[in-house]
BATORTI-283727 format. One record per atom (N, C-alpha, C): residue number from 1; atom name; x negated, y, z negated; residue in three letters. Coordinates in steps of 0.1 Angstrom, whole numbers. Example, Ala and Ser with C-alpha at 12.3 -4.5 7.8 and 13.67 -1.06 7.14 Angstrom:
{1, N, {-132, -57, -78}, ALA}
{1, CA, {-123, -45, -78}, ALA}
{1, C, {-132, -33, -78}, ALA}
{2, N, {-128, -22, -71}, SER}
{2, CA, {-137, -11, -71}, SER}
{2, C, {-129, 0, -79}, SER}
This chain:
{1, N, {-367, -5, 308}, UNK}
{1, CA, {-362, -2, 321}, UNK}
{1, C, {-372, 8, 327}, UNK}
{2, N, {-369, 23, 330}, UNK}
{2, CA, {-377, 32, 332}, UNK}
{2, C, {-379, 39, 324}, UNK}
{3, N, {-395, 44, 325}, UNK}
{3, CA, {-403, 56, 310}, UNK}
{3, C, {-401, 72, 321}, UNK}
{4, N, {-408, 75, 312}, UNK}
{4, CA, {-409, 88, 311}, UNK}
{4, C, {-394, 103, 316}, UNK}
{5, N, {-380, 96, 310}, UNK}
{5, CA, {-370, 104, 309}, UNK}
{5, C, {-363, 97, 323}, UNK}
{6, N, {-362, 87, 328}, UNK}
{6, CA, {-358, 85, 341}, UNK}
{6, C, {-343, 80, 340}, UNK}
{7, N, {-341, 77, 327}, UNK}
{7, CA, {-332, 68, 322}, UNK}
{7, C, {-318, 82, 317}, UNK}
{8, N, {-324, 89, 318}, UNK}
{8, CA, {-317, 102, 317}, UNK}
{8, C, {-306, 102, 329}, UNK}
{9, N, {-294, 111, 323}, UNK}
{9, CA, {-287, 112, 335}, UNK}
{9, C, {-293, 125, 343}, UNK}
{10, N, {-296, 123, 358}, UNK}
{10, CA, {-300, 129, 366}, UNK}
{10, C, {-290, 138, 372}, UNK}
{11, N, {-291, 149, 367}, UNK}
{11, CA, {-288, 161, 374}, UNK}
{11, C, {-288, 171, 391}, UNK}
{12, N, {-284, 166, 393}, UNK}
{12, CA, {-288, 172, 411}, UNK}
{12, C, {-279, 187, 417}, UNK}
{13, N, {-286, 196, 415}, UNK}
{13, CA, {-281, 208, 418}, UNK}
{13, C, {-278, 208, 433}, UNK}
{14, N, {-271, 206, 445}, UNK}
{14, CA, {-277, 206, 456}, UNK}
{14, C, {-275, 221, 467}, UNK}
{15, N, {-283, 229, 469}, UNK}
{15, CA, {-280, 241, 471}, UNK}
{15, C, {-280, 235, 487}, UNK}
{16, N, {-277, 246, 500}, UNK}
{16, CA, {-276, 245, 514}, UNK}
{16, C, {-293, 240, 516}, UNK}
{17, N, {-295, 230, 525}, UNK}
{17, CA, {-309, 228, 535}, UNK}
{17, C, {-313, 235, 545}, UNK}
{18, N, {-324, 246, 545}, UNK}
{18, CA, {-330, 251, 556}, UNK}
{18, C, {-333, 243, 561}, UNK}
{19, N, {-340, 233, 559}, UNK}
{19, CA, {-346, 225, 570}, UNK}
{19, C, {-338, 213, 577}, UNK}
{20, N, {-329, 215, 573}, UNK}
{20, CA, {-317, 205, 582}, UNK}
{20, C, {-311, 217, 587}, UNK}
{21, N, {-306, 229, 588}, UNK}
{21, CA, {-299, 240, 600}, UNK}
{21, C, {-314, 242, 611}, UNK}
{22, N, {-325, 241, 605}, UNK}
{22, CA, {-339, 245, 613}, UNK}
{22, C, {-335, 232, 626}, UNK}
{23, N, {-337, 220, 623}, UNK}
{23, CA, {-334, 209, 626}, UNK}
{23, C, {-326, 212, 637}, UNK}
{24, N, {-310, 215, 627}, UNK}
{24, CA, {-299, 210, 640}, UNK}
{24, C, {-301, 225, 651}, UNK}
{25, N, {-305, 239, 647}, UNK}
{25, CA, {-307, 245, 656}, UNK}
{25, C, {-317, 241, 667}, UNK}
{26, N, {-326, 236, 663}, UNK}
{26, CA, {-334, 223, 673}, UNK}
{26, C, {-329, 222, 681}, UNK}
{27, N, {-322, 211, 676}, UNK}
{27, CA, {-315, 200, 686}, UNK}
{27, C, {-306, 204, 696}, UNK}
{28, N, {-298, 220, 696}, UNK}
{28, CA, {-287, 227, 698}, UNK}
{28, C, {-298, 234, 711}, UNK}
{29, N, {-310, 240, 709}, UNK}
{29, CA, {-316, 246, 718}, UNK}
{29, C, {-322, 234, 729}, UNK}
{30, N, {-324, 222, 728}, UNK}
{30, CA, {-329, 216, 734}, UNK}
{30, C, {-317, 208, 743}, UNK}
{31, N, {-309, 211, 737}, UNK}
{31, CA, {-294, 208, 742}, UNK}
{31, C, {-289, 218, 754}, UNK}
{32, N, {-294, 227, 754}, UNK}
{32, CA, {-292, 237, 760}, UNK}
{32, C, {-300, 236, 772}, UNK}
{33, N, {-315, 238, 768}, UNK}
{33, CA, {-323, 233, 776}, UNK}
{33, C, {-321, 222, 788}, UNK}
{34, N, {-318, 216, 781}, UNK}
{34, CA, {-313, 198, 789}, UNK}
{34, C, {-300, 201, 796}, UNK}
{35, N, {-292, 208, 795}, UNK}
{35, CA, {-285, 214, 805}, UNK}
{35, C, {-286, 221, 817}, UNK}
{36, N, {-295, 232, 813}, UNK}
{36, CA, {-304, 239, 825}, UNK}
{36, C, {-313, 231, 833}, UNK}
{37, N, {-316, 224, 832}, UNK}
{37, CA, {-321, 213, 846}, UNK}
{37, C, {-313, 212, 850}, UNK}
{38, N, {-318, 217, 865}, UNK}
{38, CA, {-315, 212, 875}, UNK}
{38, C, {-309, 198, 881}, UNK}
{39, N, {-299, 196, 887}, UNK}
{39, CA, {-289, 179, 882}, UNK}
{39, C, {-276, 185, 892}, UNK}
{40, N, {-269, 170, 894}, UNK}
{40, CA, {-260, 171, 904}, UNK}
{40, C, {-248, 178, 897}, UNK}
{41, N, {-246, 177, 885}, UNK}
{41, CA, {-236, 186, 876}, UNK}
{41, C, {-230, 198, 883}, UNK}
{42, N, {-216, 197, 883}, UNK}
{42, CA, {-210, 211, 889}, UNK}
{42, C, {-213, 220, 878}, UNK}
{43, N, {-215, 230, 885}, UNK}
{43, CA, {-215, 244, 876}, UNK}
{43, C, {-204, 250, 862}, UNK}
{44, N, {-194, 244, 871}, UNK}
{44, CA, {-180, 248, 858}, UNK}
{44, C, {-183, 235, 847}, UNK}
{45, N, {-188, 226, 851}, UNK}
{45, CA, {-191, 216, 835}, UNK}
{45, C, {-203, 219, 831}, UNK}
{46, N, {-212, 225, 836}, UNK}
{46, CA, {-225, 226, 829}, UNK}
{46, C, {-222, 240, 817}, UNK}
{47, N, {-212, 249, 828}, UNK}
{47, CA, {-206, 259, 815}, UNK}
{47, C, {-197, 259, 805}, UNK}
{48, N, {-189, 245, 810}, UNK}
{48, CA, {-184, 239, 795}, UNK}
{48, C, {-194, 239, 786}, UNK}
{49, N, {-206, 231, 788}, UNK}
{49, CA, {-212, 224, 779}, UNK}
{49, C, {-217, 235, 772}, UNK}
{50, N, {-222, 250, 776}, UNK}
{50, CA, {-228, 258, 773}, UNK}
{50, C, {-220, 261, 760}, UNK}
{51, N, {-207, 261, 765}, UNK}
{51, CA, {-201, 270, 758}, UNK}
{51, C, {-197, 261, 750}, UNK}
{52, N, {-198, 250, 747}, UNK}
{52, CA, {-195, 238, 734}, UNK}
{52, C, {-206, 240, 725}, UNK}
{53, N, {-218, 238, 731}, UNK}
{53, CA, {-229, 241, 727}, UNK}
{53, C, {-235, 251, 721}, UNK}
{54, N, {-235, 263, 723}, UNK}
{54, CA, {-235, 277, 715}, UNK}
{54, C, {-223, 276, 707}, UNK}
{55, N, {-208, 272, 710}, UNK}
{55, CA, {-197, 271, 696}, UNK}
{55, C, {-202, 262, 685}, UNK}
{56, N, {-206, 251, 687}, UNK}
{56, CA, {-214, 242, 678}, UNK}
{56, C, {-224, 245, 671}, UNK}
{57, N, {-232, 258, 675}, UNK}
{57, CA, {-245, 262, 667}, UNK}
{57, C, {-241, 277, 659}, UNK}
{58, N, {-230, 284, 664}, UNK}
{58, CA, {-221, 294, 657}, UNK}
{58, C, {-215, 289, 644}, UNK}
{59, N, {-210, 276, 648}, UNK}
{59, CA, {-202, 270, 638}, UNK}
{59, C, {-207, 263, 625}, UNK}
{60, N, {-219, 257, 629}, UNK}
{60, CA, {-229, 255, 623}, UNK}
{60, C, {-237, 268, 614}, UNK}
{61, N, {-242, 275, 620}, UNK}
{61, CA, {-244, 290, 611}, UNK}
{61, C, {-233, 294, 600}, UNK}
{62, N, {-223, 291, 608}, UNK}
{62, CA, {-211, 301, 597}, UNK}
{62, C, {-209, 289, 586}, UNK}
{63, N, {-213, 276, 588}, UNK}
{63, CA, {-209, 265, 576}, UNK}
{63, C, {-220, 268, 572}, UNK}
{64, N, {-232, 269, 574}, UNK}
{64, CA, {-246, 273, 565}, UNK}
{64, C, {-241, 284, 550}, UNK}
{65, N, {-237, 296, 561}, UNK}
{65, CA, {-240, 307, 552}, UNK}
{65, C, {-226, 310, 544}, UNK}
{66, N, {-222, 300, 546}, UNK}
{66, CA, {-204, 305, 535}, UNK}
{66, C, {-210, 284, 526}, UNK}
{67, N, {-218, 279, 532}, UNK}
{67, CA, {-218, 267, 520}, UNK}
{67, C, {-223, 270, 506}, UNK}
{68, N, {-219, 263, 496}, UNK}
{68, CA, {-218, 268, 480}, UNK}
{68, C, {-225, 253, 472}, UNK}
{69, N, {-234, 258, 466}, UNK}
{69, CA, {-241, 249, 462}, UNK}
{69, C, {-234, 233, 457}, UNK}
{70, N, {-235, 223, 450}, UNK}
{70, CA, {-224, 214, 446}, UNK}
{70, C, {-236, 209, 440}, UNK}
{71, N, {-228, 198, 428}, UNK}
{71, CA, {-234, 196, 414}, UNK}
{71, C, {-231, 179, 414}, UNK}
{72, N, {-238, 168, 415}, UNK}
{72, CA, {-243, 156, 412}, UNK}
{72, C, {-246, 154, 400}, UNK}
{73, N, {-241, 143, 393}, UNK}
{73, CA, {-247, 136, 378}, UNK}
{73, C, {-246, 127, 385}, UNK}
{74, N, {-258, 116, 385}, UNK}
{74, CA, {-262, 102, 385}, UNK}
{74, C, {-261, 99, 368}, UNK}
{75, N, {-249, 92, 364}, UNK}
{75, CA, {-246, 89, 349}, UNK}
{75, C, {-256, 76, 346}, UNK}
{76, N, {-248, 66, 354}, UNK}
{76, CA, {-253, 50, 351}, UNK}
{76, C, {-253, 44, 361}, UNK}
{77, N, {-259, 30, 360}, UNK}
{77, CA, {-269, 25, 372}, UNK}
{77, C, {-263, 34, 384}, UNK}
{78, N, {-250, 31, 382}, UNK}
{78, CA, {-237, 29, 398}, UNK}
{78, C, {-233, 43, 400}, UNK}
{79, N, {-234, 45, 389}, UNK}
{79, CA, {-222, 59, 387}, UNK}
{79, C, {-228, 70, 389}, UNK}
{80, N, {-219, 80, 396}, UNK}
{80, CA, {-223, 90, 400}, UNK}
{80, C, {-211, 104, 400}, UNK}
{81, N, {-211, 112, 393}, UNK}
{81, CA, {-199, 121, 390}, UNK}
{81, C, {-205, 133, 399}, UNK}
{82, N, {-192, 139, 409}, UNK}
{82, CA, {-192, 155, 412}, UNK}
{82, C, {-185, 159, 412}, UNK}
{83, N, {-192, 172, 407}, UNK}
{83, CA, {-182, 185, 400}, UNK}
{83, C, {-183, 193, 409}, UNK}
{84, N, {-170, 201, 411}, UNK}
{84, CA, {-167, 209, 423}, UNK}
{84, C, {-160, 217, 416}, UNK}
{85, N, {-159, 235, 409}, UNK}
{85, CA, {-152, 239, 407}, UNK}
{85, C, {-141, 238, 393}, UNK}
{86, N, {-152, 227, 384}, UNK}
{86, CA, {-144, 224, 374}, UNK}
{86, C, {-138, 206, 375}, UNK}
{87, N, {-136, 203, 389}, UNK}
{87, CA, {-131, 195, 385}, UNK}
{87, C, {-144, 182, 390}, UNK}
{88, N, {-140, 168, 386}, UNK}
{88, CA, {-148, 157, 387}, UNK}
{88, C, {-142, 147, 395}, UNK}
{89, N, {-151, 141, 407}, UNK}
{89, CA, {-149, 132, 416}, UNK}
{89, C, {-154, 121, 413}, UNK}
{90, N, {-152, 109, 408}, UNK}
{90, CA, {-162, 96, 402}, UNK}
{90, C, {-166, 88, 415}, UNK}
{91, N, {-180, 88, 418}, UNK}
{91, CA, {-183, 80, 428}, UNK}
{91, C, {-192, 69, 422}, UNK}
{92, N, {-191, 56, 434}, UNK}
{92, CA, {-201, 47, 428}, UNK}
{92, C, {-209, 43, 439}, UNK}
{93, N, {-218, 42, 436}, UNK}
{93, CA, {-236, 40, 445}, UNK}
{93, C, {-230, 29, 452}, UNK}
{94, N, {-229, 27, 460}, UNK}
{94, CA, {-234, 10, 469}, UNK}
{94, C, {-249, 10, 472}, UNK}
{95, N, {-252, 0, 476}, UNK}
{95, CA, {-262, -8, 483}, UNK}
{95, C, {-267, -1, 495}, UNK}
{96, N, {-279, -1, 503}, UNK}
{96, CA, {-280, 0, 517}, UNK}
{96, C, {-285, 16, 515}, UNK}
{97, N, {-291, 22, 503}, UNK}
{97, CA, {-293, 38, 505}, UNK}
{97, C, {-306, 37, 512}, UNK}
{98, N, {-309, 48, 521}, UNK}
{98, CA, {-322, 52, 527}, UNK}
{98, C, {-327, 61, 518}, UNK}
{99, N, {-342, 58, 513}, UNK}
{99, CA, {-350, 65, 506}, UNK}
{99, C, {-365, 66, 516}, UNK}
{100, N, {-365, 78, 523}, UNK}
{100, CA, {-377, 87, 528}, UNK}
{100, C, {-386, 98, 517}, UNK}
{101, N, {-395, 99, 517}, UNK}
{101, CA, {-405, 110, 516}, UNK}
{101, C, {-399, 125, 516}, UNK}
{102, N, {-387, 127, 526}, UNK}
{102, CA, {-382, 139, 530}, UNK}
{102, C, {-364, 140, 530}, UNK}
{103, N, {-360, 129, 532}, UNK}
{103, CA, {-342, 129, 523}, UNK}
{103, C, {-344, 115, 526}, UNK}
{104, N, {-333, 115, 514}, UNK}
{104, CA, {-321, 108, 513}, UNK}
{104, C, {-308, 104, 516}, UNK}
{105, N, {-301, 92, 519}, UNK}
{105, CA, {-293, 87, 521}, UNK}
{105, C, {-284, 83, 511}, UNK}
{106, N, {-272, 86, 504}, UNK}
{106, CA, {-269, 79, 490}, UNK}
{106, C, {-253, 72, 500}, UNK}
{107, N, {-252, 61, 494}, UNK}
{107, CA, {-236, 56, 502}, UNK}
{107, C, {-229, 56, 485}, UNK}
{108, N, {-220, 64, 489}, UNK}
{108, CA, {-212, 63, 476}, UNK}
{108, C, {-191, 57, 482}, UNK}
{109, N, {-189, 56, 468}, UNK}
{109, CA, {-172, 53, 473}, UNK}
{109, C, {-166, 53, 460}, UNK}
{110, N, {-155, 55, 460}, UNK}
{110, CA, {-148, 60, 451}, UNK}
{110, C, {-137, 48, 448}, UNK}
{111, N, {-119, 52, 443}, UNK}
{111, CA, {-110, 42, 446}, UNK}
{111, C, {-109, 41, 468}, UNK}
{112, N, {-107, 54, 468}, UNK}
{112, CA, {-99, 52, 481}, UNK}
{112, C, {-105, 59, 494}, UNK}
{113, N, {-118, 62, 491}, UNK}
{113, CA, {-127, 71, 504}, UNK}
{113, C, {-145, 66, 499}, UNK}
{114, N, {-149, 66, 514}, UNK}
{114, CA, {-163, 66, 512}, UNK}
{114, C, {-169, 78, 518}, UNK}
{115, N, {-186, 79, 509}, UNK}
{115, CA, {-191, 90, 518}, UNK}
{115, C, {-208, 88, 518}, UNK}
{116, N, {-213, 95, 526}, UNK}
{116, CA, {-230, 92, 527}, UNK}
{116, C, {-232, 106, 528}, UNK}
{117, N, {-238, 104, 516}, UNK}
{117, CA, {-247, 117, 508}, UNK}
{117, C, {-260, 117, 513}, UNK}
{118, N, {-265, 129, 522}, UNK}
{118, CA, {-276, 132, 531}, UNK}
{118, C, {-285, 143, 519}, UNK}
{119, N, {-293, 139, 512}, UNK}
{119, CA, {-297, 147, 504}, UNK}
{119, C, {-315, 150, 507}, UNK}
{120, N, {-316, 162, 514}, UNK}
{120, CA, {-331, 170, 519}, UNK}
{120, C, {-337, 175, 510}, UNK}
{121, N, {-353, 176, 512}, UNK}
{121, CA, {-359, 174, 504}, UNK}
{121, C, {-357, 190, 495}, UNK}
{122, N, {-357, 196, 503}, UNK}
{122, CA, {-354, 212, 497}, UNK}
{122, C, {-340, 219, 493}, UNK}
{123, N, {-332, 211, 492}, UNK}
{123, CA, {-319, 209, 484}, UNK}
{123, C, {-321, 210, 471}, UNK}
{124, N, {-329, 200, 466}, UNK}
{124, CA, {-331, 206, 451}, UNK}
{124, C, {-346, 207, 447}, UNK}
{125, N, {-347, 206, 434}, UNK}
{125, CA, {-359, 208, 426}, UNK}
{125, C, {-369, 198, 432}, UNK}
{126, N, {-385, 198, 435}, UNK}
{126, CA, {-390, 187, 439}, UNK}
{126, C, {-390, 173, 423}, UNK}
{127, N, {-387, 178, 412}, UNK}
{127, CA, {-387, 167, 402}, UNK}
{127, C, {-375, 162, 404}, UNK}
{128, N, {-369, 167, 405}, UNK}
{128, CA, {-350, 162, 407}, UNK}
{128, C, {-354, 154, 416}, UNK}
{129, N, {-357, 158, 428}, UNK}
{129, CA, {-359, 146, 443}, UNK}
{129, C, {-371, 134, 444}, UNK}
{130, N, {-380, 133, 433}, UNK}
{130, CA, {-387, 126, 431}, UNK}
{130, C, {-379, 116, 419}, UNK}
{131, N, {-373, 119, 408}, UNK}
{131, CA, {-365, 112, 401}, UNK}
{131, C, {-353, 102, 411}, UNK}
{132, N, {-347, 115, 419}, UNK}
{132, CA, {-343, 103, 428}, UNK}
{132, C, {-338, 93, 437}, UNK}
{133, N, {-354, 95, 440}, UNK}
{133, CA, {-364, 87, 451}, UNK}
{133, C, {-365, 72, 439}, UNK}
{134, N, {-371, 74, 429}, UNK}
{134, CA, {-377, 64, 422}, UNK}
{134, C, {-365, 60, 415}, UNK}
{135, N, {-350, 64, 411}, UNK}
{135, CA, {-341, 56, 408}, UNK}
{135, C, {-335, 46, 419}, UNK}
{136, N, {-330, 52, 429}, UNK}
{136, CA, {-329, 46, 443}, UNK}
{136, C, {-335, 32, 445}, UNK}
{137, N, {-352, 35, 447}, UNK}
{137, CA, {-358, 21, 443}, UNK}
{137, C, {-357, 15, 434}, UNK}
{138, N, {-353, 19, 425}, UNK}
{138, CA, {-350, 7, 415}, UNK}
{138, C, {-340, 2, 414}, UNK}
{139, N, {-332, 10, 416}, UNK}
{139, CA, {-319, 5, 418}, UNK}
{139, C, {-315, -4, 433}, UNK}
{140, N, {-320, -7, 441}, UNK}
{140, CA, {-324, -9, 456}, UNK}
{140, C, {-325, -27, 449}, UNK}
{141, N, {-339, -27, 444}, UNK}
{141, CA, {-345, -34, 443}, UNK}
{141, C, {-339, -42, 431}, UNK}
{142, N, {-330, -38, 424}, UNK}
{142, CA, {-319, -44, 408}, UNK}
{142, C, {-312, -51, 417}, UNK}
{143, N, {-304, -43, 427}, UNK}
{143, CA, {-293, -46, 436}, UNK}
{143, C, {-295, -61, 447}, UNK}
{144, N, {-308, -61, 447}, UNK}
{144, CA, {-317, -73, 456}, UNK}
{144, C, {-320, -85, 451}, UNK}
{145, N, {-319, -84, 437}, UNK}
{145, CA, {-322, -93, 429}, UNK}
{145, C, {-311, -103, 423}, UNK}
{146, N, {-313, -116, 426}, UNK}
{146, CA, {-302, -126, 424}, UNK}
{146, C, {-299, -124, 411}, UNK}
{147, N, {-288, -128, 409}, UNK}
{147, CA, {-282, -127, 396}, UNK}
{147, C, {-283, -136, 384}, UNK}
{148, N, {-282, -150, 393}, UNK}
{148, CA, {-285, -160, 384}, UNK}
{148, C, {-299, -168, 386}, UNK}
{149, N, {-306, -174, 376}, UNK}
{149, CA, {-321, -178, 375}, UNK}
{149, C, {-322, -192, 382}, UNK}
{150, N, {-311, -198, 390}, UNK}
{150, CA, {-312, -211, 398}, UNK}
{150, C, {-323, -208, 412}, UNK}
């Protein structure tokens, strides 16, 4: 299958992303921006927006700096266990993950909830995020592959 330890269960530490808060504070100032043009907009909605707009990047800061790292085991092909506090959530990989250079996409689902795991590149170790990157594709490409030899 895979050499050099890939076959291992992968460990994923995932601490808070700078460069996804860098990002969405971006997006939050250009938002702002894009407001202040000049535009037929009454005044009292352009100060809604302000004020949605700065609550949204407050809110955003305070989920940054109170977020608490969370812990990934990629076990087998599918499988995927998180521990939160002791306890264990069993998820299983679907199909359809986006694998970039700079994050990840993981679609996972459980018995009774789905979720898409956004994993940046400086979240964890760059070996950890290279590991995987290259299970992803392989697993992508296992998942692509007909089952029977007709």
């Amino acid at each position: 299958m895979l050499s050099n330890g890939f076959d291992t269960p992968l460990r994923l530490k995932l601490e808070p992303s700078r460069r996804l808060i860098q990002f969405q504070l971006l997006v939050h100032v250009l938002a702002i921006i894009a407001i202040s043009f000049p535009s037929s907009v009454p005044l009292a909605v352009k100060l809604i927006l302000y004020v949605y707009v700065v609550y949204s990047a407050v809110r955003i800061q305070y989920d940054y700096k109170s977020a608490q790292s969370e812990l990934f085991v990629w076990q087998k092909t599918t499988q995927w266990v998180e521990i939160v506090e002791g306890k264990e959530t069993f998820w299983s990989c679907q199909s359809g993950n986006l694998v970039s250079p700079w994050f990840v996409v993981v679609n996972l689902a459980s018995e009774n909830r789905r979720r898409r795991l956004l994993i940046v590149k400086d979240q964890c170790d760059a070996q950890s995020f290279r590991r995987l990157r290259v299970k992803l594709k392989y697993f992508q490409g296992e998942a692509a592959m007909p089952t029977d030899a007709s």
